[in-house]
C-alpha positions as CSV (number, residue, x, y, z in Angstrom):
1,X,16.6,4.5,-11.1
2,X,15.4,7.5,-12.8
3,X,12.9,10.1,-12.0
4,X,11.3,8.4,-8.7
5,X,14.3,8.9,-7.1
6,X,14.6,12.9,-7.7
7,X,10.8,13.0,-7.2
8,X,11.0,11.3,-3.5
9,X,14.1,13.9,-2.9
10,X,11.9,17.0,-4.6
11,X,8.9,16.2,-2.1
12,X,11.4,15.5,1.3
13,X,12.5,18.4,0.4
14,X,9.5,21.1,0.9
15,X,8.7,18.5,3.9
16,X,12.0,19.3,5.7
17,X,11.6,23.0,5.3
18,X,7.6,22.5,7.2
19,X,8.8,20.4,9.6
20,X,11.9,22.6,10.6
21,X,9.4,25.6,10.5
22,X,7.1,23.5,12.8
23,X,9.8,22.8,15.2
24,X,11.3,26.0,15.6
25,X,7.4,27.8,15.9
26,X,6.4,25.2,17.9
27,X,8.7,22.9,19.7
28,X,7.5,23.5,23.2
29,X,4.0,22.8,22.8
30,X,2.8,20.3,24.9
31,X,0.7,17.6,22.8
32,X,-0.7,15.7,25.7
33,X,0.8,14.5,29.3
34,X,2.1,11.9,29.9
35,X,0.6,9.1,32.9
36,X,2.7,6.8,34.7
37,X,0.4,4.1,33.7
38,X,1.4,4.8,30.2
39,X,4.6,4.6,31.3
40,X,4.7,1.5,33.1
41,X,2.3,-0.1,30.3
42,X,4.1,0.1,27.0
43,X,4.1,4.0,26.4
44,X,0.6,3.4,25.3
45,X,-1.1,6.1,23.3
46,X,2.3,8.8,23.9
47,X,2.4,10.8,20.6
48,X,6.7,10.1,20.1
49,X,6.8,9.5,16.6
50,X,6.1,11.2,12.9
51,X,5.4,8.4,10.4
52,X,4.3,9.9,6.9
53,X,3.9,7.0,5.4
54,X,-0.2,6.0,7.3
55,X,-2.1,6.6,10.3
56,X,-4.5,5.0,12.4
57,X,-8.2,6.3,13.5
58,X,-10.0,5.1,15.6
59,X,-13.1,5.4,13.3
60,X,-12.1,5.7,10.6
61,X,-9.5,2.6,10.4
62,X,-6.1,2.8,8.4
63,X,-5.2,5.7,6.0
64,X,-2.1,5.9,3.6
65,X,-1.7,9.2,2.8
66,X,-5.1,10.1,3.8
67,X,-6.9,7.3,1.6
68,X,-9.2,5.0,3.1
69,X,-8.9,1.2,2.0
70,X,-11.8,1.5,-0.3
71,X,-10.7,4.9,-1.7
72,X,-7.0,2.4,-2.5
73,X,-9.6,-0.4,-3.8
74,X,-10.8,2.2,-6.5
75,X,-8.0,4.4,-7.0
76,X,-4.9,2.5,-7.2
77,X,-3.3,0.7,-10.7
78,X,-4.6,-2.6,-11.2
79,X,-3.2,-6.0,-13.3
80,X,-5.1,-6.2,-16.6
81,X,-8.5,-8.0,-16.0
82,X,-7.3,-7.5,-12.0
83,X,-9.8,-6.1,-9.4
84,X,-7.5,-5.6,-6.5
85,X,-4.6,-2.5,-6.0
86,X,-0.9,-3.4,-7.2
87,X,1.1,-3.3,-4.1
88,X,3.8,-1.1,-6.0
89,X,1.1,1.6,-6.9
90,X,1.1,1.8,-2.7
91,X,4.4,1.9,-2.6
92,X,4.5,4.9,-4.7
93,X,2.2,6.5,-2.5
94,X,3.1,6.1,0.7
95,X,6.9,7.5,-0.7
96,X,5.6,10.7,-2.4
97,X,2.3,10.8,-1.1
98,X,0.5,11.3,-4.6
99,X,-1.6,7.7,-5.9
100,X,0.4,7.0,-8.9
101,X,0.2,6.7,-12.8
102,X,-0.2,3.4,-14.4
103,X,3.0,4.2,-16.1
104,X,4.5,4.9,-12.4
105,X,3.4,1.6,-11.1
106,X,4.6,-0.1,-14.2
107,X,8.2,1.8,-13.7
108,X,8.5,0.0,-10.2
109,X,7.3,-3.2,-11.2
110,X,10.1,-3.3,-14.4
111,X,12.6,-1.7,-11.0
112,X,12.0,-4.6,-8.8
113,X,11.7,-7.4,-11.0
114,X,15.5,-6.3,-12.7
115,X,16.6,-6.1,-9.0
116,X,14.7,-9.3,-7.7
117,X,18.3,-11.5,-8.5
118,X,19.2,-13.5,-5.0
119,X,23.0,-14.3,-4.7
120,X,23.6,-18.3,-3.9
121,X,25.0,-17.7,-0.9
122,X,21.9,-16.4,0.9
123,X,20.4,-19.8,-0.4
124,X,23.3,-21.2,1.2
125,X,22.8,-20.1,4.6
126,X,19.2,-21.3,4.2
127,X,20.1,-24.3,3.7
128,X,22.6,-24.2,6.8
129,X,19.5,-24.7,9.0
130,X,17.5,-27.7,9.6
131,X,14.0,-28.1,7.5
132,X,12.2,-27.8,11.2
133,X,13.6,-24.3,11.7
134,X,10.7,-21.8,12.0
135,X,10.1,-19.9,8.7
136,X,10.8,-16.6,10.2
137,X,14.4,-17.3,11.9
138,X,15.0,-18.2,7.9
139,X,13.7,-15.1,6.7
140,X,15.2,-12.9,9.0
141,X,18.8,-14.7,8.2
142,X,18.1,-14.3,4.6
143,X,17.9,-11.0,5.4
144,X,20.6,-10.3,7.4
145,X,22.9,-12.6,5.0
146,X,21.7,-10.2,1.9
147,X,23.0,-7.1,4.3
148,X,26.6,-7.4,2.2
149,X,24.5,-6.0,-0.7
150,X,23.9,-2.8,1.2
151,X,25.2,0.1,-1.0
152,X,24.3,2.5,2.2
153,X,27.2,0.7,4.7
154,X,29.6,0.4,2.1
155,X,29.0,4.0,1.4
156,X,28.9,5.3,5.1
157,X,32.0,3.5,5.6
158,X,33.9,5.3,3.1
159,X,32.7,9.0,4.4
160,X,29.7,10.0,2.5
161,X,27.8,13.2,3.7
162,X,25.1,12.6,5.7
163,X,23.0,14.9,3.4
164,X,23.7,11.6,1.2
165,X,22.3,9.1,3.2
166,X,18.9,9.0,1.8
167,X,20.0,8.2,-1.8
168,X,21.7,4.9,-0.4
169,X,18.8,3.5,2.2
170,X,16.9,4.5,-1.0
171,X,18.6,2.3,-3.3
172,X,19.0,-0.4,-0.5
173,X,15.6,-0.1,-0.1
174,X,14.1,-0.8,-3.7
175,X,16.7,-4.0,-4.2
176,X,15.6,-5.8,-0.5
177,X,12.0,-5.3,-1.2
178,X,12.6,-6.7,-4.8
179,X,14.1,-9.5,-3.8
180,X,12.1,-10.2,-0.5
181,X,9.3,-12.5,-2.4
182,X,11.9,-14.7,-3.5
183,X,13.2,-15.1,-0.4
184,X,10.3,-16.0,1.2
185,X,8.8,-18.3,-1.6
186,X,12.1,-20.6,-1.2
187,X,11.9,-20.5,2.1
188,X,7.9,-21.8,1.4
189,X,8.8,-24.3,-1.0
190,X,12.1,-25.9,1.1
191,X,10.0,-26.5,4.3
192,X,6.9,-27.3,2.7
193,X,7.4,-28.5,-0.7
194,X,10.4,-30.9,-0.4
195,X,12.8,-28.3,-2.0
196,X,11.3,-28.3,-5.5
197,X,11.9,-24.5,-5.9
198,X,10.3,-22.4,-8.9
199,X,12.2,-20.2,-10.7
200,X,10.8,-16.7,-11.2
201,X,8.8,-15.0,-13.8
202,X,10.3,-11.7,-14.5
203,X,6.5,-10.3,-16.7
204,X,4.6,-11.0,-13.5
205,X,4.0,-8.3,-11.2
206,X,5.5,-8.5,-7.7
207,X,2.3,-9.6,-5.5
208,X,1.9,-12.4,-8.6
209,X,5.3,-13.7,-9.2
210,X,5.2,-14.4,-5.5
211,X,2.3,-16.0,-5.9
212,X,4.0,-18.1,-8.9
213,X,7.0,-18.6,-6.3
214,X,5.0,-20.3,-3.9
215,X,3.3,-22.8,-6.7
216,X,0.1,-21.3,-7.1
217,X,-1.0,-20.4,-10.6
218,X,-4.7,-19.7,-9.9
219,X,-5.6,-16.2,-10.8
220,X,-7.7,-15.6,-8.0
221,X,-5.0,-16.2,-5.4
222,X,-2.5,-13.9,-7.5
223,X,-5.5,-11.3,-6.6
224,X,-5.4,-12.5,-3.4
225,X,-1.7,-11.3,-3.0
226,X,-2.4,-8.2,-4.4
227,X,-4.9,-7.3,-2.0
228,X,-3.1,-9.1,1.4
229,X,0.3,-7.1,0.1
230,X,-1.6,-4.1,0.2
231,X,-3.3,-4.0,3.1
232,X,-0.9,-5.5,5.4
233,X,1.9,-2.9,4.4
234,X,1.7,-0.4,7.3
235,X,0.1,0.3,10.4
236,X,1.1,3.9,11.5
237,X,4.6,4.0,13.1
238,X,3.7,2.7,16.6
239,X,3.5,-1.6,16.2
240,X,6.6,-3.7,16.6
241,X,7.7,-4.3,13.3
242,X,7.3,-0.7,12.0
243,X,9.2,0.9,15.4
244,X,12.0,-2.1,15.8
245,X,13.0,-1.2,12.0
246,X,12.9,2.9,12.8
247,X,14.6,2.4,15.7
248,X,17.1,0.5,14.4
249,X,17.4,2.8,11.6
250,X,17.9,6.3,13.6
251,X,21.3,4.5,15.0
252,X,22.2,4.6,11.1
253,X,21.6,0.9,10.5
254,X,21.3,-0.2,7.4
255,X,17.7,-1.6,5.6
256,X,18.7,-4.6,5.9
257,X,19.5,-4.7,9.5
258,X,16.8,-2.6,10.4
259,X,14.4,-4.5,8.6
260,X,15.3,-8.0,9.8
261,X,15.2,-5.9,13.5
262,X,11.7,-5.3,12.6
263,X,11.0,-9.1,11.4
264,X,12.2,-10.3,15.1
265,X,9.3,-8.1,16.2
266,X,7.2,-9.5,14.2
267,X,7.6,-12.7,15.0
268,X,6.7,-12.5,18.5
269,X,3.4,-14.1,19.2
270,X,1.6,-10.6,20.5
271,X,2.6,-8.9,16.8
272,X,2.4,-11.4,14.1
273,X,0.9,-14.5,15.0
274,X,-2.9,-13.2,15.2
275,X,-4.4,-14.5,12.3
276,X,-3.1,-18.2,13.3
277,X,-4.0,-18.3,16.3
278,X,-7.6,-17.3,14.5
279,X,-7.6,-20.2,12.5
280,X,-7.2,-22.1,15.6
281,X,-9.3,-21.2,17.8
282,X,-11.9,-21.7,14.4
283,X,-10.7,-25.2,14.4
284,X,-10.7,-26.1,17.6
285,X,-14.4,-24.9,17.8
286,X,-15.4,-27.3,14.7
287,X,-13.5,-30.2,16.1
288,X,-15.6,-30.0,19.6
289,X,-18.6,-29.1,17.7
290,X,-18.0,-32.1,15.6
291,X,-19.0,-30.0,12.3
292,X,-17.1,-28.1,9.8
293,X,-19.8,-25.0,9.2
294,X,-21.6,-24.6,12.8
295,X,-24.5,-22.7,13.4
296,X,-24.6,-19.3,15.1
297,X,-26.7,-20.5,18.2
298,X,-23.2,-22.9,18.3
299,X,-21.1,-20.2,17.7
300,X,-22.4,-17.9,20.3
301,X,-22.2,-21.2,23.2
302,X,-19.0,-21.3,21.9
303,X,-17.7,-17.8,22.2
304,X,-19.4,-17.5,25.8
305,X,-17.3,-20.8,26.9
306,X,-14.1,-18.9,25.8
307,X,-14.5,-16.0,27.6
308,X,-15.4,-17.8,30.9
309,X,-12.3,-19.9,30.7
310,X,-10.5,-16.4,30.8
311,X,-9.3,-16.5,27.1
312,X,-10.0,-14.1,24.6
313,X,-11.7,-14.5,20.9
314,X,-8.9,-14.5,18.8
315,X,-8.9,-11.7,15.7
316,X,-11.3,-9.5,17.5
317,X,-10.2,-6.1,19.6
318,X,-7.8,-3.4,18.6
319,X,-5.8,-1.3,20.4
320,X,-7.2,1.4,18.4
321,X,-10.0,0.7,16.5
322,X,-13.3,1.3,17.4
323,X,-14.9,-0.1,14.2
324,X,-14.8,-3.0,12.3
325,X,-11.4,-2.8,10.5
326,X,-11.8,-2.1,6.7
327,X,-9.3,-4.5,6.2
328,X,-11.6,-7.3,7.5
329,X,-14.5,-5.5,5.1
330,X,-12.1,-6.1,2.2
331,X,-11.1,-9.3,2.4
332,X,-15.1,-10.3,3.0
333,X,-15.9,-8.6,-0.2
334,X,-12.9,-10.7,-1.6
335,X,-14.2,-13.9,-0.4
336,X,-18.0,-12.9,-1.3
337,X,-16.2,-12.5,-5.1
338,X,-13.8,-15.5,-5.5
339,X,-15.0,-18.0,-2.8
340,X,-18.2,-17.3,-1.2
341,X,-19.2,-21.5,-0.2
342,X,-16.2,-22.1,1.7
343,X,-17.3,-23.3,5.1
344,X,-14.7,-22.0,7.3
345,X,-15.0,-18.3,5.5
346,X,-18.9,-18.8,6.2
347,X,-17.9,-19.3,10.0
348,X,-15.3,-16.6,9.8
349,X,-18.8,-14.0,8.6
350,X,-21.2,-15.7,11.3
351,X,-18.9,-15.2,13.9
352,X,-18.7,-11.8,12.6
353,X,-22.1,-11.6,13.2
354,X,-22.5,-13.1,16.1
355,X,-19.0,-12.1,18.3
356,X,-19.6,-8.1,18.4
357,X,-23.1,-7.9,21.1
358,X,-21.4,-10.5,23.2
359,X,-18.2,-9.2,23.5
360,X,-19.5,-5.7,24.2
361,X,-22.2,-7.1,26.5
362,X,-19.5,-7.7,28.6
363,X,-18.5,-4.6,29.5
364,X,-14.8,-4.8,29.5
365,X,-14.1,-4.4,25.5
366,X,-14.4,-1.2,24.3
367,X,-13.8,-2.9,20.1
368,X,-15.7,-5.6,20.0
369,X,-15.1,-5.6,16.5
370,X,-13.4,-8.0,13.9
371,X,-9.5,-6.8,13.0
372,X,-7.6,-8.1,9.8
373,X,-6.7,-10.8,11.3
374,X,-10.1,-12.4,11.6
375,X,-10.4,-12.8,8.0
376,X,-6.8,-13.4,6.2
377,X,-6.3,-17.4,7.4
378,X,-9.4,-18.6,6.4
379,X,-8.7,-16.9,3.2
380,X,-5.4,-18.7,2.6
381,X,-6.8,-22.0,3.7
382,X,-9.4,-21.6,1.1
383,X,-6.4,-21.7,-1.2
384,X,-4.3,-24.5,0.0
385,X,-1.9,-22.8,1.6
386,X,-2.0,-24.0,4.7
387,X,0.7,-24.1,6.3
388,X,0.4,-21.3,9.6
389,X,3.9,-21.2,10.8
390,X,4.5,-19.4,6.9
391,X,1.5,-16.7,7.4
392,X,4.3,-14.2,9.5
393,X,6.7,-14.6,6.6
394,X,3.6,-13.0,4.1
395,X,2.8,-10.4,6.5
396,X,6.9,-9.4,6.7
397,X,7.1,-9.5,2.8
398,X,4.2,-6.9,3.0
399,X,5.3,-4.8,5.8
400,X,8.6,-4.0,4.0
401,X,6.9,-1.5,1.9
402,X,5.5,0.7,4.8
403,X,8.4,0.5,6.9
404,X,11.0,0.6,4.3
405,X,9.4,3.4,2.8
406,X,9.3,5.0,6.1
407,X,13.3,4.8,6.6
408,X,13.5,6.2,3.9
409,X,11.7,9.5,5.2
410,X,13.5,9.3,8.4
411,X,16.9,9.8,6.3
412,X,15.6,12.1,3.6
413,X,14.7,14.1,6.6
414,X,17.6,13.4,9.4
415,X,15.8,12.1,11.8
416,X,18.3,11.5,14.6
417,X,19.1,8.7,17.0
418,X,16.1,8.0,18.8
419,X,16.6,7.6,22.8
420,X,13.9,8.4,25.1
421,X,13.9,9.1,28.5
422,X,13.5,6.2,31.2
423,X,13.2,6.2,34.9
424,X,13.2,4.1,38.0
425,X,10.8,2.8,40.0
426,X,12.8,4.3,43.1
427,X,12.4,7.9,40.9
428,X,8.7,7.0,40.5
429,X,8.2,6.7,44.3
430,X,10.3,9.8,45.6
431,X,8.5,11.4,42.6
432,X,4.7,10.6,44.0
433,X,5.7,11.0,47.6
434,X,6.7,14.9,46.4
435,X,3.4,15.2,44.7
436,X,1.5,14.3,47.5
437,X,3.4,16.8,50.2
438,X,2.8,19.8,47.7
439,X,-1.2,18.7,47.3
């Protein structure tokens, strides 16, 4: 593998040396309390976690390595006559935390694509379930059936150091992210396609051979897949998919396991089935309006009869953001580029218009604003690919880099086991009855 490897080891290095430092000066400092509420209600907002790899603001939107989606737009590699970022050059960064060198990005491409080789027998247990099996429960049994590749348990299980178990997840790493696409592009073209498989094209880059995997040749979507492989790759440490996989991983899991941990997370409705159920709540809307581009006065009735049948608008509120995610602003400038007179993107940007003062009118939605997946259906329908069971399995190929990357720091660095603390409602009770005799 070369000089990435020492590099990545070179800059966890220096890290461990802060972050020991840190620990030792500062252990004890409180960073905030913790409320029951947040206890009761999925820890949420409780600072637990260090993930290097991006972080969430609340203004500001998602930053790998301190770069802003735009500031990626501009700064990272891009295919010859491409517009979009190579996924690999963010890759890169989010592992070493510098933006990359053309001749960096180039040196994962060549990695991946000599790694990218699926055994048969991970086909095979594909094919063990029935065509009607959900595309994810595929995946994530691909997954788990390439686990006999992992050089990190064979390794563990002969004795290795545990100063050594970075080098292995590392390796483990780069092969299941190489070989993910064309996993997930048979999977594509057995449910969908009536098994007429395509074979892989070893010059492409990664985001484009998947594309070629799936049977689209059109250049546009290849940038397509560049940009949704980019910007779907990480979300701070906190979301299902990113913490399943860490958490897995601190019991000394393998990538594999911990990865297809994080992929059951993922495809739980509340995590990664957003953008489809945009897309149809979109459809629905048309199909009662009787019109395939309706107007905003239509839009508005229609968004007002949602929210008074107790439902929400579907792609719009964030847990965190309080802005319009700049994942939404990039795939608009995408569509504006490549396919500006589709009819559902044009209702995708007049709900955008329209959504924001009604939802916040209401007075219970502090983000009234579009997230990512407001945008990304519409986008893929514009391309043919319809079929919205197969959007999670896109997402998971693109979340592998962040949170595969991220294991990767958690071993460089030793994280340990994680185990928090948990309580019982009995505690809870004897514990507020005691607060309110010493008030």
């Amino acid at each position: 593998m070369g000089y990435l490897k020492d590099l990545f080891k070179e800059k966890a290095d220096l890290q461990a040396k802060e972050i020991k430092a840190i620990i030792e000066q500062h252990g004890n400092k409180k960073i905030e309390e913790v409320t029951l509420s947040q206890v009761y209600q999925g820890m949420r907002g409780i600072t637990g976690l260090v993930t290097e790899t991006s972080l969430l603001d609340s203004n500001e939107g998602i930053r790998f390595r301190g770069y802003s989606i735009p500031e990626l737009r501009e700064r990272l590699s891009k295919a010859h006559d491409g517009n979009e970022p190579l996924p690999e050059g963010l890759f890169y960064l989010m592992l070493i935390g510098e933006i990359p060198s053309a001749e960096d990005v180039d040196h994962i491409s060549a990695t991946w694509a000599r790694r990218s080789h699926v055994p048969n027998y991970v086909f095979d247990v594909i094919e063990s379930f029935p065509v009607s099996a959900h595309p994810m429960t595929q995946f994530t049994a691909a997954i788990l059936a390439l686990q006999t590749e992992s050089k990190f348990a064979k390794a563990y299980n002969e004795g290795i150091n545990k100063k050594e178990h970075w080098a292995y997840v590392y390796e483990d790493t780069m092969t299941l992210i190489a070989r993910l696409p064309r996993v997930a592009a048979y999977i594509y073209r057995r449910k969908y396609k009536n098994g007429e498989h395509i074979q892989p094209d070893g010059m492409l880059d990664w985001a484009s051979n998947f594309a070629h995997m799936l049977g689209f040749e059109d250049e546009s979507f290849k940038e397509l897949m560049r940009l949704y492989l980019t910007i779907h790759a990480d979300h701070e440490g906190g979301n299902v998919s990113a913490h399943a996989t860490h958490l897995v991983g601190s019991a000394l899991s393998d990538p594999y396991l911990s990865f297809a941990a994080g992929m059951t997370g993922l495809a739980g409705p509340l995590h990664g089935l957003a953008n489809q159920e945009v897309i149809r709540w979109i459809e629905e809307m048309c199909k009662e309006l009787n019109s395939d581009e309706p107007s905003k006065e239509q839009i508005a009735e229609y968004i007002n009869k949602t929210l008074k049948e107790g439902k929400v608008v579907p792609g719009y509120g964030h847990a965190v953001l309080r802005k319009t995610d700049p994942r939404f602003i990039a795939q608009m400038e995408f569509a504006k580029r490549h396919c500006p007179e589709n009819a559902m993107i044009k209702t995708v940007w007049n709900i955008y218009e329209v959504a924001p003062p009604i939802l916040e009118n209401t007075g219970k939605i502090k983000n009234p604003w579009p997230n990512v997946d407001a945008h990304s259906g519409a986008l893929l329908k514009n391309y043919g690919l319809v079929e919205e069971d197969f959007y999670t399995v896109m997402f998971g190929v693109s979340r592998a880099l962040g949170v595969l990357a991220s294991l990767c720091w958690d071993r460089v660095l030793g994280f340990p086991i994680e185990r928090p603390k948990s309580i019982t409602t009995e505690w809870v009770k004897k514990f507020i009855k005691q607060s309110e005799t010493v008030s």
